[in-house]
Every structure is written in C-alpha cells, then in structure tokens.
C-alpha positions as CSV (number, residue, x, y, z in Angstrom):
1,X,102.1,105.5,183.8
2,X,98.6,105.2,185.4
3,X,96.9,107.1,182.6
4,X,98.6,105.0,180.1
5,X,97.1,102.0,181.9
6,X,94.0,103.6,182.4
7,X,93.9,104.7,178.2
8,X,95.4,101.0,177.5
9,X,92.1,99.2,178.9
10,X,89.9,101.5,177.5
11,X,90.5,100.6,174.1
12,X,90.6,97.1,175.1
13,X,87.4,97.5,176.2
14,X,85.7,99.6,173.6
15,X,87.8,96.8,170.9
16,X,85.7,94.0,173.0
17,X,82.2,96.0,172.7
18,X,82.8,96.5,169.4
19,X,83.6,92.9,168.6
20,X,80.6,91.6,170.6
21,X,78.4,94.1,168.7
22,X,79.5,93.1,165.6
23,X,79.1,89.3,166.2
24,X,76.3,89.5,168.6
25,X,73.9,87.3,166.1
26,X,76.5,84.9,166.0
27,X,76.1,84.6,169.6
28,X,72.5,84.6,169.9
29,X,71.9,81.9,166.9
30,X,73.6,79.0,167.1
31,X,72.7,76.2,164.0
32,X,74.4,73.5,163.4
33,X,77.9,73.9,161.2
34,X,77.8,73.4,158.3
35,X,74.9,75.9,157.7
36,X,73.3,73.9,154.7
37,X,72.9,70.4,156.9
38,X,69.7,69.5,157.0
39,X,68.4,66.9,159.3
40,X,66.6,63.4,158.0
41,X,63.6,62.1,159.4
42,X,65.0,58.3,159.7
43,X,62.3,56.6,162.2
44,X,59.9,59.5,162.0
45,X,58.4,59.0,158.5
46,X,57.3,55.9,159.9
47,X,55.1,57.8,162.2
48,X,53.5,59.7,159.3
49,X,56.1,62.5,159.5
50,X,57.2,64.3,156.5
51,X,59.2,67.3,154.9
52,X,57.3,69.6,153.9
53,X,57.9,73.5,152.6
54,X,56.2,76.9,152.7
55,X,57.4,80.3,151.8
56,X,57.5,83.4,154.0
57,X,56.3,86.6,153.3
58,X,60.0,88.1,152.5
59,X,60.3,85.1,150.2
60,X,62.4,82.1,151.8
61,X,60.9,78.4,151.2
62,X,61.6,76.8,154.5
63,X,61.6,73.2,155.0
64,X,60.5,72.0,157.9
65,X,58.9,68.2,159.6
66,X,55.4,67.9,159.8
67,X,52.8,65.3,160.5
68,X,49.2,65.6,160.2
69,X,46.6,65.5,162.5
70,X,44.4,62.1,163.2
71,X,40.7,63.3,162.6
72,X,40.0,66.6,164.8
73,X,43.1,66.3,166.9
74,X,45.3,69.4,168.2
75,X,48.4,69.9,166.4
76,X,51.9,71.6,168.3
77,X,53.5,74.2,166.8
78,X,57.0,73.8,168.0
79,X,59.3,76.4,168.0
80,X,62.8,75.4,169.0
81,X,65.8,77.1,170.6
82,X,68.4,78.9,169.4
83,X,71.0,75.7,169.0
84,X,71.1,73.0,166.4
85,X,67.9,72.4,164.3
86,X,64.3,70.1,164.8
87,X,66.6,66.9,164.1
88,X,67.6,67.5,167.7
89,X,64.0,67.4,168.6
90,X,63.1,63.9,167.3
91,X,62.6,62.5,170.2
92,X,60.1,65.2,170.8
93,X,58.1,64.8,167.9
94,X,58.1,61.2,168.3
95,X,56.7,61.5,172.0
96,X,53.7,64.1,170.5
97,X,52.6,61.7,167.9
98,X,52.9,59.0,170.0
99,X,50.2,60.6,171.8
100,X,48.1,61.4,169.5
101,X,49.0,65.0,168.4
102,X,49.5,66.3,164.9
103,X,53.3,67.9,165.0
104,X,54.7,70.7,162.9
105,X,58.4,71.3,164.0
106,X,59.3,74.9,162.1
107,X,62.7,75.1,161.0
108,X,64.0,78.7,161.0
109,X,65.7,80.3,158.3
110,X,69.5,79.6,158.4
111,X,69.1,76.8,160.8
112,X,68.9,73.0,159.4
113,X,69.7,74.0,155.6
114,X,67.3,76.7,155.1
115,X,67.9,79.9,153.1
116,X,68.7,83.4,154.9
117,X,70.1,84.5,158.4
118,X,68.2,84.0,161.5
119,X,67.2,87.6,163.2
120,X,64.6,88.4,165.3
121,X,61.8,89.5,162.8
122,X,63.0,86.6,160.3
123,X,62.0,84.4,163.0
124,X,58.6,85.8,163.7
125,X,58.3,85.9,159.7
126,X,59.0,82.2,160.0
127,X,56.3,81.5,162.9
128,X,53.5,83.2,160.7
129,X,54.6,81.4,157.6
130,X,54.4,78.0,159.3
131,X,50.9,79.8,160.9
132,X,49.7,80.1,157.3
133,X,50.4,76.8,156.6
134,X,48.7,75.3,158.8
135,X,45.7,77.9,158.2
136,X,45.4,75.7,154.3
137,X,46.2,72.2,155.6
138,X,42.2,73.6,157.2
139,X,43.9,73.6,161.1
140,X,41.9,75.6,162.9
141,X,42.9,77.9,166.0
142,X,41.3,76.4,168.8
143,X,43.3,73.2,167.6
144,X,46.9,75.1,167.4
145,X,49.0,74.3,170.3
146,X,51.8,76.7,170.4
147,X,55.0,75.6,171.9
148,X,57.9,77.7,172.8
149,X,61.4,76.2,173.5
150,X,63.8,78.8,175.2
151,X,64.7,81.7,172.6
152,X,61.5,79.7,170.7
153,X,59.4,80.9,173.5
154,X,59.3,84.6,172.3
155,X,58.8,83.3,168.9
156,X,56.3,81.2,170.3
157,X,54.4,84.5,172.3
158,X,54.1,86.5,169.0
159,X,52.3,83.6,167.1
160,X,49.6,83.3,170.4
161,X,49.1,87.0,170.0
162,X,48.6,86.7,166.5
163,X,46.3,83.5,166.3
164,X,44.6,83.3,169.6
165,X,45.6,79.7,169.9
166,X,44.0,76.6,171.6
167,X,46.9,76.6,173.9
168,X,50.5,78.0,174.6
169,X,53.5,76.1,175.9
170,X,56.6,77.9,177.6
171,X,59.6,75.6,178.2
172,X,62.7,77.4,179.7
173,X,61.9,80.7,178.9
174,X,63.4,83.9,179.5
175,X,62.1,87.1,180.2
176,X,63.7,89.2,177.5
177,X,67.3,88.8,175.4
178,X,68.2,91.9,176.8
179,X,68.2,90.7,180.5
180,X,69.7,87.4,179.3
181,X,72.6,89.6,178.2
182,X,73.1,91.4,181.1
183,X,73.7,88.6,182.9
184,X,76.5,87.2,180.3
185,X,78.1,90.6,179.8
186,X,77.1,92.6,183.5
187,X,80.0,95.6,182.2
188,X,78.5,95.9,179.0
189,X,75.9,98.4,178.0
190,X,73.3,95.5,176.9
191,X,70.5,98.0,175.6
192,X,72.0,100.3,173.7
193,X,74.2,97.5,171.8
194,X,71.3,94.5,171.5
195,X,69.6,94.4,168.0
196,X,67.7,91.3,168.7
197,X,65.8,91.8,171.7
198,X,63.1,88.9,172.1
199,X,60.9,91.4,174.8
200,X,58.9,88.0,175.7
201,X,57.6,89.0,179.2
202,X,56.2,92.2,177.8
203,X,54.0,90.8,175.8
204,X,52.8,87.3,176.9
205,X,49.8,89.2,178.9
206,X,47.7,89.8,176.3
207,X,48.2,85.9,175.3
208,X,44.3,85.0,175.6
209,X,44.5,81.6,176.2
210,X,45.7,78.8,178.9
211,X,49.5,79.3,179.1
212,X,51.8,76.4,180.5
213,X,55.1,77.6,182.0
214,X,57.7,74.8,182.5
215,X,61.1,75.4,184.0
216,X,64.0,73.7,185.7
217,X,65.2,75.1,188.9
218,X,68.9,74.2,188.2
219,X,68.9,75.9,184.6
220,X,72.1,77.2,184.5
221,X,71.3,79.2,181.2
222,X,68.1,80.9,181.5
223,X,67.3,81.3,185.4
224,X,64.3,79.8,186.8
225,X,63.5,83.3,187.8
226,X,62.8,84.4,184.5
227,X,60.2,81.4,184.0
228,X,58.6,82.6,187.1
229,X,58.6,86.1,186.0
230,X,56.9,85.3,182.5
231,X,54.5,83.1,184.4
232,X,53.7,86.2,186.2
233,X,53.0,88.0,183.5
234,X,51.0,85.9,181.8
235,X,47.2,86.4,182.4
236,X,44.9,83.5,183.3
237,X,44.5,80.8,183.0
238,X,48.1,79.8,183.4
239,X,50.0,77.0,185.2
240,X,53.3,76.3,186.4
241,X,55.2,73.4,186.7
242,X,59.0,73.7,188.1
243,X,61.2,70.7,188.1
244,X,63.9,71.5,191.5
245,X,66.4,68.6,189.5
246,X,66.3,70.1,186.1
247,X,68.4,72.4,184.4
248,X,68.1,73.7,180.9
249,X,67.6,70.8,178.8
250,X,66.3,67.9,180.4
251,X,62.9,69.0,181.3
252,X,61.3,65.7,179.5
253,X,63.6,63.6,181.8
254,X,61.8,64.7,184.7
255,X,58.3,64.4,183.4
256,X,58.2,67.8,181.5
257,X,56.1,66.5,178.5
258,X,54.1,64.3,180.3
259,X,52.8,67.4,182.5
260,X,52.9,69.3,179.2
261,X,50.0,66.5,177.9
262,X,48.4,66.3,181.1
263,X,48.0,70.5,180.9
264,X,46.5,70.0,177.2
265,X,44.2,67.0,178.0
266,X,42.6,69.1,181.3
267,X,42.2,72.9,178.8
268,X,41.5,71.4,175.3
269,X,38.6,70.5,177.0
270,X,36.5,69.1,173.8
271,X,38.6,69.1,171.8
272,X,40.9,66.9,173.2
273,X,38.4,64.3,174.3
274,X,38.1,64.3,170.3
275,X,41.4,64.0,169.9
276,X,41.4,60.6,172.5
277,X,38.1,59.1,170.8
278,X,40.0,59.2,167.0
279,X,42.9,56.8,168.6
C-alpha cells in the first residue's frame, strides 16, 4: 500500500515537472491576450511621441513608442517587465518627457502586437535592435540612459555592457531567473529545468557606468534582497534608493522617478545641464 502511494506521487510529481518545463515561457512572459493587441499612444503623440519600427538582426520589425530628444538631451531606453506591454507604461513616458528627456519604450517581440515569441536571447536581440536605432537617429552613448524594469533589468544589463551607456537604471530587479524560480517552485530542480535564465547579478559588474538601484522593501515578487544583492554587485559608482512602503509596482508612488531624475541630473553631469538649458 505504502509503495503504491509512494509510486502514485511520484508520477504526480514527475507529470508536474514535466508540465512546468513545458510551459515554463508561458510562465515567465506574460503579454497582454490577445497576442496581436497593440497599444495606442492617445495623449502621448501630443508630447511628440510616436510609433516607430526597426528590424532585429534575426529579422522581426518591432514597433515600439518613441520620442526624440530636445537638442543634446539624454534619451531612456526603457525596457519593461515581463507583463502587459509599454501601453502600461504611459504614464512613465509621459513623466520622462515631461522632464525633458527623449524616451524610447522597446516593445519586445510577442508583446503588444509584435511578431515572434519572447525568449531570453530574442529579448537581448530586441535591446540591440532598439540600440541600433538609436545609434542612426545620431544618439550618442554618453546620452543613452538605460532603464531596466524587473525581468527588463537583465535586458537592461546586457545593453550597458554592450554600449557603455551614459547611465543605467535598475527598478525591482532580481538577481537571476533562476533564484526567482527557486523561490516559486522550492521542490523543483530550477537549474537543470530553466531555459531562460536572465543571470543579471553576474554580470552587472562590469557595467562601467553610474548604476541606480531602486527597490521596494514590501515587493512581494522579487525580494528586496535581490535589489540589494545586484546593488552589490555592481561596481562604482552606484546608488541605492529603497522605498520601506513599496512593493513591486508602485515605486513612482513613492518618489521612485523623481529620485530616478534627481540620480540623472547629479551623473550626467554636462550633459544634463545641456539637457536643462534646451527647455
């Protein structure tokens, strides 16, 4: 009887394993159903925002928001989480023109309309692509601000290795998929299963330029531990700022973007006091 038990919920749980490895990018990537939405930029194209679209090197043409800079200004990258698409982030663009900033919000592949099915190298293939593009609209690096959103964060790391950028921005991030999923699924051999594995804090120390780490200490989804850990990681110059009422997703009501300016106005140094003459 025992062994029967004992054989019963082992195939229940080598059935779950298999299920979760099988559907593991559904759990990872989360865009908005149905896949070919595609957000409109209502209020925004008032600001000066507008679609644009650029191909990446495996041959996708991604649309995504963007608005161009005011003379020599900065312009954020911004790479989002893994939920919904850059409509979501309105508000967000909004806030960095109304500051002054030039704004390009990447949309991933699979996410908001776009062709193909969001993996780890497709989104790093999308971050260089939207690099490129900025690389002809005559942006140079020392005016990229790189800005990392949760899962976006690790997107947002590879791009700052590649470009050396002016800046990078780290909201909510974690320190690697794999210890996000060991957390979720503590009985489940995480490593050996993971295909997408987003190794953020291994490589965000050899970033070489001012990093911002923002983080809520009630995050609920990614701990504020990790955001400490990746701070720790990262080599100088780095800040941190920690809101102890936050959680995941409500940095900016507790002054998240307004430390995120005040950061870029202190290390853009010149070219920020550019930016603030233009407007």
């Amino acid at each position: 009887m025992l062994i029967g038990i004992v054989e019963f919920a082992g195939a229940g749980y080598a059935v779950f394993v298999g299920l979760l490895y099988l559907l593991q990018r559904r759990l990872i990537y989360r865009p908005d159903r149905p896949e070919r939405s595609r957000p409109v930029l209502g209020p925004l194209a008032e600001l000066g925002v507008r679609e644009i679209a650029f191909a990446t090197a495996d041959g996708l043409e991604l649309f995504s928001w963007y608005r161009p800079p005011p003379a020599n200004a900065p312009v954020i990258l911004y790479c989002h989480g893994n939920g919904g698409h850059i409509g979501y982030r309105a508000g967000r663009l909004g806030r960095f023109v109304e500051a002054g900033y030039g704004a390009l919000m990447l949309e991933y592949r699979g996410y908001g309309g776009n062709p193909g099915r969001p993996t780890e190298q497709g989104l790093y293939a999308d971050g260089a692509a939207a690099l490129a593009f900025l690389g002809r609209e005559g942006i140079a690096r020392e005016r990229i601000v790189v800005y990392g959103e949760s899962l976006g964060g690790a997107v947002a790391v590879r791009l700052a290795l590649a470009c050396r950028p002016g800046a990078l921005v780290l909201e909510c991030p974690f320190t690697s998929l794999v210890d996000i999923g060991r957390l979720r699924f503590p009985f489940v051999p995480v490593r050996l299963l993971l295909r997408d594995r987003f190794e953020l804090i291994s490589a965000v120390g050899g970033v070489a330029a001012p990093v911002l780490v923002l983080h809520g200490e009630r995050d609920g989804i990614v701990p504020v531990a990790c955001g400490r850990a990746v701070l720790a990681a990262a080599s100088e110059p780095k800040e941190g700022w920690f809101a102890p009422q936050a959680r995941h997703m409500n940095l900016a009501d507790f002054g998240g973007l307004d430390a995120v300016f005040d950061f870029l106005a202190r290390r853009l140094g010149d070219c920020h006091r550019e930016r603030s003459e233009a407007i």
